[in-house]
N, C-alpha and C positions, 0 to 999 in steps of 0.2 A: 504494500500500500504506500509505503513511504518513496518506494521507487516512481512510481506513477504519480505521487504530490512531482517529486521532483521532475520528471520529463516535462509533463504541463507545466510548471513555473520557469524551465529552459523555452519550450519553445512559448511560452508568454512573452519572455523577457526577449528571445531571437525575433519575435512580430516588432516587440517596440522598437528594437534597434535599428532593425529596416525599418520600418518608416521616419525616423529619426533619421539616418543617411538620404535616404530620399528626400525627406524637407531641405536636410541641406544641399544636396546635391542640385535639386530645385533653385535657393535659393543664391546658390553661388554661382549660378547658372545666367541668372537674373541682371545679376551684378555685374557678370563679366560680357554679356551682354549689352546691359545700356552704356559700357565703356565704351565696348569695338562701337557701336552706335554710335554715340557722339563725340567717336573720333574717326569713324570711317564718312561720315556726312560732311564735313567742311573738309574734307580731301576728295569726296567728289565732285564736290563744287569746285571747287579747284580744277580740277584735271578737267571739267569740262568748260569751263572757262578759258584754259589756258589753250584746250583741244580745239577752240573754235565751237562749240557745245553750249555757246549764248541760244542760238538756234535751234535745237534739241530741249532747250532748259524754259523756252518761253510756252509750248504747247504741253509739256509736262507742269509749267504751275498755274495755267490753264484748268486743264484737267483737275490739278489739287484743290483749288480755289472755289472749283466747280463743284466737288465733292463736301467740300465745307461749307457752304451755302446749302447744298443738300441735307447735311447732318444738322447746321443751324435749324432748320425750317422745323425739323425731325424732335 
């Protein structure tokens, strides 16, 4: 009996700990995410700016402006 308290209190304690990695796994995830984000955007403005990508960049904030106005309305 004492064996089977302990089995169920291991894999109790093996559920919380995966989910516990997972949250953080999740959350560092997150993080290193809105980094590359807001350092991969003003290098691509950049590069298409410098690419000649004025032209490319005027119908994509178009498009985005369009879509905010969309969500405003919403």
């Amino acid at each position: 009996m004492f064996e089977l308290l302990g089995i169920i209190l291991f894999c109790w304690l093996f559920v919380k700990a995966l989910g516990l990695a997972v949250r953080l796994a999740w959350g560092a995830t997150k993080i290193v995410a809105s980094i590359l984000f807001a350092l991969a955007v003003p290098v691509l403005i950049l590069c298409l700016v410098f690419a000649g990508g004025i032209l490319l960049m005027i119908p994509i904030a178009m498009v985005g402006g369009a879509l905010l106005l969309l969500k405003a309305c919403f």
